[in-house]
TORKOL-4160 file (C-alpha; in steps of 0.2 Angstrom, whole numbers, padded with zeros to 4 digits, m for minus):
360
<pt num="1" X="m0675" Y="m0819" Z="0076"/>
<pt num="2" X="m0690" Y="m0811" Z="0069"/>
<pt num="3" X="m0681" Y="m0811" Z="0051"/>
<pt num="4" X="m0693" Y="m0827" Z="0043"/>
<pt num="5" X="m0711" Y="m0814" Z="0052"/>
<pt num="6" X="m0703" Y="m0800" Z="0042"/>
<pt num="7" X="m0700" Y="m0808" Z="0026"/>
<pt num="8" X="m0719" Y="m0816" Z="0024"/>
<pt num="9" X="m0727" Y="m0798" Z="0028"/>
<pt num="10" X="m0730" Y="m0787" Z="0044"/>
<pt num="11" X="m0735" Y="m0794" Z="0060"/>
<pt num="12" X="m0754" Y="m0792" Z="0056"/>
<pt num="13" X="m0751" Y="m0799" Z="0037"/>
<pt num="14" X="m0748" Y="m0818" Z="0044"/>
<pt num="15" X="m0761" Y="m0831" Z="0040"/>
<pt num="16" X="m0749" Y="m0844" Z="0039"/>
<pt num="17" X="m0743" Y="m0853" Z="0055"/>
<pt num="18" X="m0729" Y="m0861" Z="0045"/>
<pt num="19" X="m0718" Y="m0853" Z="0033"/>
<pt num="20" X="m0710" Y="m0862" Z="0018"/>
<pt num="21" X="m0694" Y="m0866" Z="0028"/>
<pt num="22" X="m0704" Y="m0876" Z="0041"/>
<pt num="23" X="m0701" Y="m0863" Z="0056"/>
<pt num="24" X="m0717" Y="m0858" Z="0068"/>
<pt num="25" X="m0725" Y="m0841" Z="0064"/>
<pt num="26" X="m0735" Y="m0839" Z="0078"/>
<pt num="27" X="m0719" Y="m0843" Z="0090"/>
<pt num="28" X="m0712" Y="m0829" Z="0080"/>
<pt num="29" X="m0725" Y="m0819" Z="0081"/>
<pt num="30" X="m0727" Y="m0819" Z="0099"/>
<pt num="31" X="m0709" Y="m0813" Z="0100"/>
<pt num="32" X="m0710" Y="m0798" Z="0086"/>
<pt num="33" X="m0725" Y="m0792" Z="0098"/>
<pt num="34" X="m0717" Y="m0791" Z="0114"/>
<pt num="35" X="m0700" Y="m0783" Z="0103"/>
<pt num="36" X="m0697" Y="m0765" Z="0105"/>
<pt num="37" X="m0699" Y="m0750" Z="0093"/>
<pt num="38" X="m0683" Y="m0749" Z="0090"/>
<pt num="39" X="m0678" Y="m0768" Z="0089"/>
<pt num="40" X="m0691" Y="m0769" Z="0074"/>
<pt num="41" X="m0684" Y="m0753" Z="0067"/>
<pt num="42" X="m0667" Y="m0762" Z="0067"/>
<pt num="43" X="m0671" Y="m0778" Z="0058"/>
<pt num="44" X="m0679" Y="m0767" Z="0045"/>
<pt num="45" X="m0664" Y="m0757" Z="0040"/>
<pt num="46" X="m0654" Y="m0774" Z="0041"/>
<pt num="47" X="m0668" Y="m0783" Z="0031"/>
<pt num="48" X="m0665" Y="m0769" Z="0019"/>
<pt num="49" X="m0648" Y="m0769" Z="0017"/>
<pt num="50" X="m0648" Y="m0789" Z="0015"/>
<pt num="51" X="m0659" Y="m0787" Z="0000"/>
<pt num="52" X="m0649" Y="m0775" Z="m0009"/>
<pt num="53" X="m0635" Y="m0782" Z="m0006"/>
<pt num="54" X="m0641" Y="m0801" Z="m0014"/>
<pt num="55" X="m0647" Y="m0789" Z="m0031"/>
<pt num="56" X="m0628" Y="m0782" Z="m0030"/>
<pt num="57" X="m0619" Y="m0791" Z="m0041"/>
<pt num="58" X="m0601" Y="m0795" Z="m0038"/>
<pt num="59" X="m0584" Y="m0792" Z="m0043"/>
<pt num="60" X="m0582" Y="m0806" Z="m0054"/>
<pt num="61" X="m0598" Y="m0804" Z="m0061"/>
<pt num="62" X="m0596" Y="m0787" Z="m0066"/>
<pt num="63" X="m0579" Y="m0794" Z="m0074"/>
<pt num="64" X="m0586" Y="m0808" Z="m0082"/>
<pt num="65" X="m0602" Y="m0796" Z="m0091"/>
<pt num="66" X="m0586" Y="m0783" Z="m0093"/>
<pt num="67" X="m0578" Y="m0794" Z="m0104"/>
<pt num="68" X="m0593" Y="m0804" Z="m0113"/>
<pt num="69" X="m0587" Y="m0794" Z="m0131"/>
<pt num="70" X="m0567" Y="m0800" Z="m0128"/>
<pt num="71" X="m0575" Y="m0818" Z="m0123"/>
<pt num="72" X="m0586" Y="m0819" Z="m0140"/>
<pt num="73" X="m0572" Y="m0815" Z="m0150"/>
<pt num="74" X="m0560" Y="m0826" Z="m0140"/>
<pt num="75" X="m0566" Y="m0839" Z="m0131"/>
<pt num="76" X="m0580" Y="m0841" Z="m0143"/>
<pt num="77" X="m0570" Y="m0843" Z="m0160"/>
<pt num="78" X="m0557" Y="m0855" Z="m0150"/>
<pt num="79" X="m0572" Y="m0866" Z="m0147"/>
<pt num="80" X="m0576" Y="m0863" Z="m0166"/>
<pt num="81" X="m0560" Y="m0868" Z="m0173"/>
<pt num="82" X="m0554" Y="m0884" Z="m0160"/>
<pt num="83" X="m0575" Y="m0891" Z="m0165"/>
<pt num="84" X="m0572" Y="m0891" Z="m0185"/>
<pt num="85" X="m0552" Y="m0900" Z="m0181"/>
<pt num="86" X="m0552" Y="m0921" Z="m0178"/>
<pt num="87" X="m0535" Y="m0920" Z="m0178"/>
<pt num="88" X="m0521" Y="m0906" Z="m0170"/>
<pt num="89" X="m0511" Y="m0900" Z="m0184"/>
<pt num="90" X="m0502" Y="m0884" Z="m0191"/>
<pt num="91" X="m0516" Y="m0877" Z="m0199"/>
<pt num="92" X="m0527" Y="m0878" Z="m0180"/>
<pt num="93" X="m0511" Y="m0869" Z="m0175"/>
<pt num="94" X="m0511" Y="m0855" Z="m0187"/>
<pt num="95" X="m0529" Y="m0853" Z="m0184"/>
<pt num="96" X="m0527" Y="m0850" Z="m0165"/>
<pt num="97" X="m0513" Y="m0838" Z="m0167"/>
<pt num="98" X="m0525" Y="m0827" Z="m0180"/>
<pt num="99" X="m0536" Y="m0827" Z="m0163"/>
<pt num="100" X="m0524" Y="m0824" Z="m0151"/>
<pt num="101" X="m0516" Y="m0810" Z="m0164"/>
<pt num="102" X="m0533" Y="m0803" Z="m0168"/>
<pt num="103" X="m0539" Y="m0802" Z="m0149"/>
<pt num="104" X="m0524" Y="m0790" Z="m0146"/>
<pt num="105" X="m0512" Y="m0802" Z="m0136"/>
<pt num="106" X="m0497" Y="m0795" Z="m0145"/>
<pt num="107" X="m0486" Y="m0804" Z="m0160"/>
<pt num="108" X="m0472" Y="m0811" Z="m0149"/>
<pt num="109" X="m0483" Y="m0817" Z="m0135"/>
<pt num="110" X="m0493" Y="m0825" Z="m0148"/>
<pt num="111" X="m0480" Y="m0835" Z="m0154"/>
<pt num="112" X="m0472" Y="m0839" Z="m0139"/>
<pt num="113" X="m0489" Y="m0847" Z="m0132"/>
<pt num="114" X="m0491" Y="m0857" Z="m0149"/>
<pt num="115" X="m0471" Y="m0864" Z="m0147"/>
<pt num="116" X="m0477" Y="m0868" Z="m0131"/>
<pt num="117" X="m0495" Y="m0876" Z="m0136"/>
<pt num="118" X="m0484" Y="m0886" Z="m0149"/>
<pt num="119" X="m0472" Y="m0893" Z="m0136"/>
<pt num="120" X="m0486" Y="m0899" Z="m0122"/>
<pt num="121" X="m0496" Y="m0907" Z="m0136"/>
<pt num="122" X="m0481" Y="m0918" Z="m0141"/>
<pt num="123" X="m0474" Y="m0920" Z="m0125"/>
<pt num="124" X="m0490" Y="m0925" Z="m0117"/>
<pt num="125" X="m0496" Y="m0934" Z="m0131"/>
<pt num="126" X="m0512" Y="m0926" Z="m0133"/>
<pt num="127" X="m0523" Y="m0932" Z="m0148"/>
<pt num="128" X="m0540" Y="m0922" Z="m0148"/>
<pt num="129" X="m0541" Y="m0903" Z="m0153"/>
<pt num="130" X="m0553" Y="m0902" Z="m0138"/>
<pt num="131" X="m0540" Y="m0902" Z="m0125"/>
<pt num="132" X="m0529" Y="m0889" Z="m0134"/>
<pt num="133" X="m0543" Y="m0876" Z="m0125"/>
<pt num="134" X="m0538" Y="m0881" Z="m0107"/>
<pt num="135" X="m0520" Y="m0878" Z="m0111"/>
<pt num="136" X="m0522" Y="m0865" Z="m0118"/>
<pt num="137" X="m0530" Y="m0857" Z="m0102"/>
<pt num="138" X="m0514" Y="m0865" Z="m0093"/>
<pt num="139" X="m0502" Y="m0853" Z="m0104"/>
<pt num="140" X="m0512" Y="m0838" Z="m0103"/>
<pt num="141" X="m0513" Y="m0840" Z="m0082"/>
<pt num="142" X="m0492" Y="m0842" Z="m0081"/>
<pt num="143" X="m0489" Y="m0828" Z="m0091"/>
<pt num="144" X="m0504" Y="m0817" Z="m0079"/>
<pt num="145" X="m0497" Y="m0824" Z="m0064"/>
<pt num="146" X="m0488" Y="m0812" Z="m0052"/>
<pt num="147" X="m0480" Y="m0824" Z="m0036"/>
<pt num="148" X="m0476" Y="m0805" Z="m0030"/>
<pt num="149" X="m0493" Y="m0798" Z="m0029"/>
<pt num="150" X="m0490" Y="m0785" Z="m0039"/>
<pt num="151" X="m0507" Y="m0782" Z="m0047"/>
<pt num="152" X="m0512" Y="m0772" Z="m0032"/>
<pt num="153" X="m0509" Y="m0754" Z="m0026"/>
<pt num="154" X="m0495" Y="m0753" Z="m0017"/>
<pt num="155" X="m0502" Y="m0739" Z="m0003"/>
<pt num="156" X="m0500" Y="m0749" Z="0013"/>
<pt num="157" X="m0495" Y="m0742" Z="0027"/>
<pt num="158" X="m0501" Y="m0724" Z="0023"/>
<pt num="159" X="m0496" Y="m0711" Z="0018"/>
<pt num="160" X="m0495" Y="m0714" Z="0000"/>
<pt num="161" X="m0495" Y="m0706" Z="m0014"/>
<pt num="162" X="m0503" Y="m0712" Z="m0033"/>
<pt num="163" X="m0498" Y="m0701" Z="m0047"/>
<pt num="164" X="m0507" Y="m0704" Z="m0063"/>
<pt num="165" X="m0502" Y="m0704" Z="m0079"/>
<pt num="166" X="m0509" Y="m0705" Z="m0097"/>
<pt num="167" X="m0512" Y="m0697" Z="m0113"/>
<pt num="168" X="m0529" Y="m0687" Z="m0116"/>
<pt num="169" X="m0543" Y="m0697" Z="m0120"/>
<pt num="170" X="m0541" Y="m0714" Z="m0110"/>
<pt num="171" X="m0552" Y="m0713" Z="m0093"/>
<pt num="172" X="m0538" Y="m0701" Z="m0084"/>
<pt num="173" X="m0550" Y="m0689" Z="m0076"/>
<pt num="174" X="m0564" Y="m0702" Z="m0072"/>
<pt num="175" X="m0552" Y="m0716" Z="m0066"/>
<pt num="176" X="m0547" Y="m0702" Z="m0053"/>
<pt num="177" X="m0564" Y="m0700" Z="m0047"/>
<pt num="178" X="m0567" Y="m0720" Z="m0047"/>
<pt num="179" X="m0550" Y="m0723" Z="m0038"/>
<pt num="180" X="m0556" Y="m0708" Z="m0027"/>
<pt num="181" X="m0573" Y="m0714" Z="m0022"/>
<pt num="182" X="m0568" Y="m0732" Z="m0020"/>
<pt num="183" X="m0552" Y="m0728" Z="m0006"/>
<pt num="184" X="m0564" Y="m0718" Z="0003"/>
<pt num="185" X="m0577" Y="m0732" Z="0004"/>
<pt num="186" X="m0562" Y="m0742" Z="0011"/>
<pt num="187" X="m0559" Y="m0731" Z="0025"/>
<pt num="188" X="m0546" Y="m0722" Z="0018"/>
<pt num="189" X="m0545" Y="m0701" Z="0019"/>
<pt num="190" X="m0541" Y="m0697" Z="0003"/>
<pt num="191" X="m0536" Y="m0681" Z="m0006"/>
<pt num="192" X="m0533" Y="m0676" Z="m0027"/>
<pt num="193" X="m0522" Y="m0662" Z="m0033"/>
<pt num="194" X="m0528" Y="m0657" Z="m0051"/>
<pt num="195" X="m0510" Y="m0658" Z="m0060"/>
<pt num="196" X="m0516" Y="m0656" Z="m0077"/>
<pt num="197" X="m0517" Y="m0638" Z="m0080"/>
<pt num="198" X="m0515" Y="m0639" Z="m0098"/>
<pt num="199" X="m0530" Y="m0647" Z="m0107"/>
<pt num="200" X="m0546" Y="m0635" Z="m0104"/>
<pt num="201" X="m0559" Y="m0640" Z="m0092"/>
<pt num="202" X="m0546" Y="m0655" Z="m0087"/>
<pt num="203" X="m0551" Y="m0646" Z="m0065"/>
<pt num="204" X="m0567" Y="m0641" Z="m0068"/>
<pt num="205" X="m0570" Y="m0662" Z="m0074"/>
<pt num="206" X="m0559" Y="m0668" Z="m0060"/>
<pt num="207" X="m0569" Y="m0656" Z="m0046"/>
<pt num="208" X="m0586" Y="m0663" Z="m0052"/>
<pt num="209" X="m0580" Y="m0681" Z="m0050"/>
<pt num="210" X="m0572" Y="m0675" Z="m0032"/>
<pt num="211" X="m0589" Y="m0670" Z="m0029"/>
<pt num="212" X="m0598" Y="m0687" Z="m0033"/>
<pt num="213" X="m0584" Y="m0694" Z="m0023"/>
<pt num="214" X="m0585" Y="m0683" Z="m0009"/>
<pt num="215" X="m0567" Y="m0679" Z="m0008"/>
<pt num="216" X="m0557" Y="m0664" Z="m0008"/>
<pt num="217" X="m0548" Y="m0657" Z="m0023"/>
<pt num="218" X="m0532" Y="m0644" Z="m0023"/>
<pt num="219" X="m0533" Y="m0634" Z="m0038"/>
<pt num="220" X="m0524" Y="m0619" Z="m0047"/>
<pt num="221" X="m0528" Y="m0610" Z="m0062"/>
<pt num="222" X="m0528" Y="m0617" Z="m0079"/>
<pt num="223" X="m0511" Y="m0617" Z="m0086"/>
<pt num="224" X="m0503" Y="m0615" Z="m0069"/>
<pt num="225" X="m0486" Y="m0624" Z="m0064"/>
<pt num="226" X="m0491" Y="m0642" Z="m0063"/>
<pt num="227" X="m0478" Y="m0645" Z="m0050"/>
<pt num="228" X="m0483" Y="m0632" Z="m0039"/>
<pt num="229" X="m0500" Y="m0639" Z="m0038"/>
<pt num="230" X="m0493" Y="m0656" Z="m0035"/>
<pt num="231" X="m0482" Y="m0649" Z="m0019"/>
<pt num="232" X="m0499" Y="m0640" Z="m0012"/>
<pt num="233" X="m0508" Y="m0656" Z="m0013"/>
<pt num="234" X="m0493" Y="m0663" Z="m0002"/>
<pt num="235" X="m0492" Y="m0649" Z="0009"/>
<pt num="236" X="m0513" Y="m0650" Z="0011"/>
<pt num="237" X="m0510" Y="m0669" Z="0012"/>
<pt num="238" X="m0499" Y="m0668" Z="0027"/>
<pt num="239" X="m0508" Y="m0657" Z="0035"/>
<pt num="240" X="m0525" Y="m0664" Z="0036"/>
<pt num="241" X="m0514" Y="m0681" Z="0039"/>
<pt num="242" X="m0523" Y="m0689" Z="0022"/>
<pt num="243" X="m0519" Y="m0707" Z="0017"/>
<pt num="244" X="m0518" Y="m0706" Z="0000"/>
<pt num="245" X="m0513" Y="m0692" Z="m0012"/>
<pt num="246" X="m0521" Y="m0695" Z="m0027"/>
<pt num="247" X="m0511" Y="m0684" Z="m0043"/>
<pt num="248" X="m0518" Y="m0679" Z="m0060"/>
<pt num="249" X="m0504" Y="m0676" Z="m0072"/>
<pt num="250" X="m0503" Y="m0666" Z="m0089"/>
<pt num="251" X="m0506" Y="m0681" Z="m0102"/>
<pt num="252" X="m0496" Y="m0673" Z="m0117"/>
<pt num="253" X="m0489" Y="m0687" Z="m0130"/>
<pt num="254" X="m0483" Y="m0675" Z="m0143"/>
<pt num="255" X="m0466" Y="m0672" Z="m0137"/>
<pt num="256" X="m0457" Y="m0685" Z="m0127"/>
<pt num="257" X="m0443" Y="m0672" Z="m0121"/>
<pt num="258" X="m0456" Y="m0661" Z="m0114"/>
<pt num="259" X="m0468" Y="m0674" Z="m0107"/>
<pt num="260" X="m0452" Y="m0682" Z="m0098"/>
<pt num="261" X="m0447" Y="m0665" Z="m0090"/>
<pt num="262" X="m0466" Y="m0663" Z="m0082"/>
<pt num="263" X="m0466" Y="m0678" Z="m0075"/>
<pt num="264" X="m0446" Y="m0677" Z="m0069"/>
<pt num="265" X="m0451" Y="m0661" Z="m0061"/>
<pt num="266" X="m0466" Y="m0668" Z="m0052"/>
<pt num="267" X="m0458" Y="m0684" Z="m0047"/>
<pt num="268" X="m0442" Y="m0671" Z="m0037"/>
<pt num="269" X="m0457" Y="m0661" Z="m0029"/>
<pt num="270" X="m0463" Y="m0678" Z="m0023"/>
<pt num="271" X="m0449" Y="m0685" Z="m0016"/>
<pt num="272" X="m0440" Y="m0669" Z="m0008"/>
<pt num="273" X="m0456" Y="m0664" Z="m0002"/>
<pt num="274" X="m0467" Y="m0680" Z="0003"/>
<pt num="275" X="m0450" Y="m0694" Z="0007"/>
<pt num="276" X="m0461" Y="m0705" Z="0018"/>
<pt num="277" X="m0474" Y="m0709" Z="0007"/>
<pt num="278" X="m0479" Y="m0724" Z="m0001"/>
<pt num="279" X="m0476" Y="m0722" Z="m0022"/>
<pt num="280" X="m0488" Y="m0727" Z="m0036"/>
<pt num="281" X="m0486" Y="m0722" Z="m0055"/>
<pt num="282" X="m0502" Y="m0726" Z="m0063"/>
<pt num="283" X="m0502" Y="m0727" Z="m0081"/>
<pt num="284" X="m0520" Y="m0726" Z="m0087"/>
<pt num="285" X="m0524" Y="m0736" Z="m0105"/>
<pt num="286" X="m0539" Y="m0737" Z="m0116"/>
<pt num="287" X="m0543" Y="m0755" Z="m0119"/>
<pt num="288" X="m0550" Y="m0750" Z="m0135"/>
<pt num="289" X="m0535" Y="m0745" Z="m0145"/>
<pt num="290" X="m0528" Y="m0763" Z="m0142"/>
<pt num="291" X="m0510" Y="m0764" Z="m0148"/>
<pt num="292" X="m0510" Y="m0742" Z="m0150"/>
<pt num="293" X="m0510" Y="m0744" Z="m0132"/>
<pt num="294" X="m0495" Y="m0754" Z="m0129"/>
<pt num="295" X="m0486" Y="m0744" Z="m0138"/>
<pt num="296" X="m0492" Y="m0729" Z="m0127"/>
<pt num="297" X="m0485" Y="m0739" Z="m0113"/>
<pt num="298" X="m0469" Y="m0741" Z="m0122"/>
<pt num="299" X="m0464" Y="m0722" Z="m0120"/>
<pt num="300" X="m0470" Y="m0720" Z="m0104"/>
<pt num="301" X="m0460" Y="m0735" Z="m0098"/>
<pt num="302" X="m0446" Y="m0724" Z="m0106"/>
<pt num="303" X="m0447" Y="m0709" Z="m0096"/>
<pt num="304" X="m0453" Y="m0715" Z="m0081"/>
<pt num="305" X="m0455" Y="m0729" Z="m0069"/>
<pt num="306" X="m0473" Y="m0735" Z="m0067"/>
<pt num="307" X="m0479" Y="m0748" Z="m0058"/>
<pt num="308" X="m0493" Y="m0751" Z="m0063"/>
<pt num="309" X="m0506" Y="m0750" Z="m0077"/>
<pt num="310" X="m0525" Y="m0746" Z="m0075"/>
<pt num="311" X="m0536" Y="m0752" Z="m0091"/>
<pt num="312" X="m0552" Y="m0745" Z="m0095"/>
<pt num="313" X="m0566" Y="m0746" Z="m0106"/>
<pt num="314" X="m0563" Y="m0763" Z="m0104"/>
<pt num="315" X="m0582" Y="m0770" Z="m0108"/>
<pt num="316" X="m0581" Y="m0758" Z="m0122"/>
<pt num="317" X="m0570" Y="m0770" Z="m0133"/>
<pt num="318" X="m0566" Y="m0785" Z="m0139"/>
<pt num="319" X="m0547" Y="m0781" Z="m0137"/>
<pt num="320" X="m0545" Y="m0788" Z="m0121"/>
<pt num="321" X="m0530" Y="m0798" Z="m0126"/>
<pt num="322" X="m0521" Y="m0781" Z="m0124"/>
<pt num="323" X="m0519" Y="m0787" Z="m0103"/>
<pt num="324" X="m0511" Y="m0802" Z="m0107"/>
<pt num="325" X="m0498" Y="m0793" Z="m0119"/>
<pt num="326" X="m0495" Y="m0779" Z="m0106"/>
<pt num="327" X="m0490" Y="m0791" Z="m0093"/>
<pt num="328" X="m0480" Y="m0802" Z="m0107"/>
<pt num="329" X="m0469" Y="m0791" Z="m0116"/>
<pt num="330" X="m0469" Y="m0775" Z="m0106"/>
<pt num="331" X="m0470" Y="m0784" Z="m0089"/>
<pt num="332" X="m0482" Y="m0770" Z="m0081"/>
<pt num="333" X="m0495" Y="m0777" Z="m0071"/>
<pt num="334" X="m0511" Y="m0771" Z="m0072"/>
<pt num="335" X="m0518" Y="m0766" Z="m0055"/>
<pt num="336" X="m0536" Y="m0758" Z="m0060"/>
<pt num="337" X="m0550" Y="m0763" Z="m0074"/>
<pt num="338" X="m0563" Y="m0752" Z="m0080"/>
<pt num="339" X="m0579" Y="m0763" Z="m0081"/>
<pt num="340" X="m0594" Y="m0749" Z="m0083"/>
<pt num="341" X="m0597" Y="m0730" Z="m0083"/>
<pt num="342" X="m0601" Y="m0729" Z="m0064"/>
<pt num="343" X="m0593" Y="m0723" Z="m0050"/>
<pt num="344" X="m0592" Y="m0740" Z="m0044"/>
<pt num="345" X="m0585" Y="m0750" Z="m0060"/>
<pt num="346" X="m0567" Y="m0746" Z="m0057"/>
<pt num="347" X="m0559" Y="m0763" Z="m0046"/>
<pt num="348" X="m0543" Y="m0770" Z="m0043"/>
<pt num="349" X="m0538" Y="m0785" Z="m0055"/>
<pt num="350" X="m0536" Y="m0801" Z="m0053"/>
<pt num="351" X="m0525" Y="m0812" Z="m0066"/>
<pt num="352" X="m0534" Y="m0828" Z="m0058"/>
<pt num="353" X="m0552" Y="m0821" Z="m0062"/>
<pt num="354" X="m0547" Y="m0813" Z="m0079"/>
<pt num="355" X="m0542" Y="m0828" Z="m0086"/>
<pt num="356" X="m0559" Y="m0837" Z="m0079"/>
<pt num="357" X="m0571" Y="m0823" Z="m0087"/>
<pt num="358" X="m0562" Y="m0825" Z="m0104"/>
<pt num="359" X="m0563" Y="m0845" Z="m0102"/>
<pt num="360" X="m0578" Y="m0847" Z="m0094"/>
């Protein structure tokens, strides 16, 4: 009640009796002196919080400034090419598929979404190249759209496990301590076993983001049995009744045959020892390497099941198109954008606001 009082000053700054908003200072005034210590102590802190929170910005609008380089070279040079046509023809077609190729959407999704184009545009008779852009959005938001709600984590009821998977150099390690920080925030009491004993420093990484996250890490030593630092984490995880189980895991590329025996191993350790809980096998991608990271996808798809794709640096590039052919030709949904280097620019994804941030 005294929230107007506290935004104009302190009690004894007033010389106003009426605020900007029309409500009565001295009425207020009255009250915030016969308010208690600890009643103006309160409103304060909330006062406080109200304010950082308004300079917070959003989900969407970390998404949207996330993907402002993917938008110029998208959205931008759509707008370009359907201004400089007065008529839809071949030639504005091939131009939007050099685009579409261009912005890493993929070859065969390219060209489905142009056979489609052409078959609105004649079936709905439309004559100016201006309204091509709106259909456009149209086909891009079917093929992103996921009726199963399969673009988020799948860890509900607990306990649950994520295991994460990825070759060195994409985000593994950080996306971790993102993931890690952000289930906490949600109430959730979360734990990391440090799987990849292979590359050096690969604990000594994971530990420092465990501390920023303030969660627990189980760790062995470097070159250690990645299995049996996997069934510690369970046995810990069980033990001190955590929700989820986050798992590093070795992000060799080199050898498929080798690579598929790891993970093999650690998935049998998982499920003899930790039945109950909830699965997740997240394959971390750059968003950078575009079309070199579909193809990544490709052979993890091959030797195991994942679920779901986490994609970062993705306000680092203009390849953004590479979530539209990941869901299109591989049919992974992705489940986590990396928008920022903070620990709080890892969020979940949503097809819907995706396609609004690269049209917008």
């Amino acid at each position: 009640m005294f929230k107007n009082l506290f935004k104009w000053g302190k009690k004894d700054k007033v010389e106003e009796n009426i605020d900007m908003e029309g409500n009565d200072l001295n009425k207020e005034k009255d009250l915030l002196e016969e308010a208690s210590v600890e009643e103006i102590e309160d409103l304060e802190v909330k006062l406080t919080e109200e304010d950082s929170n308004e300079k917070k910005p959003g989900f969407f609008d970390k998404l949207f400034a996330g993907l402002d380089k993917t938008r110029k070279d998208f959205t931008d040079k759509i707008d370009g090419i359907l201004h400089s046509y007065k008529k839809i023809d071949d030639e504005l077609f091939d131009d939007l598929e050099e685009i579409l190729v261009t912005a890493d959407v993929g070859i065969n999704t390219t060209m489905n979404i142009i056979d489609n184009l052409k078959l609105r545009v004649k079936e709905e008779k439309i004559k100016e190249p201006q309204a091509v852009k709106e259909l456009l959005k149209q086909e891009i938001m079917e093929i992103m759209n996921n009726e199963d709600g399969s673009n988020q984590l799948n860890i509900k009821p607990s306990p649950a496990v994520i295991l994460v998977v990825g070759v060195n150099g994409v985000g593994k390690t950080t996306t971790i301590g993102k993931l890690a920080y952000n289930l906490k925030k949600e109430g959730n009491k979360v734990l990391i076993a440090a799987g990849d004993t292979f590359r050096a420093a690969a604990i000594e990484q994971l530990e420092e983001w465990g501390n920023r996250a303030g969660v627990d890490i189980i760790a062995h030593r470097e070159g250690a049995d990645p299995a049996a630092v996997i069934y510690d984490g369970i046995q810990a995880a069980k033990a001190r009744k955590t929700d989820v189980l986050i798992c590093d895991t070795a992000g060799r590329l080199h050898n498929k045959k080798n690579l598929m025996n790891e993970l093999n191993k650690i998935f049998r350790v998982v499920e003899r020892e930790y039945p109950e809980a909830k699965k997740e096998v997240l394959l971390v991608l750059d968003a950078t390497t575009g079309q070199n990271a579909i193809s990544q996808a490709k052979v993890f798809k091959e030797v195991t099941n994942i679920t779901g794709v986490c994609l970062t640096k993705l306000d680092g590039t203009a390849k953004g198109g590479v979530v539209i052919g990941l869901q299109s030709e591989l049919s992974l949904p992705v489940k986590l954008v990396g928008v920022g280097e903070g620990i709080e620019d890892l969020q979940e994804f949503n097809p819907r606001d995706f396609v609004d941030a690269i049209f917008n």
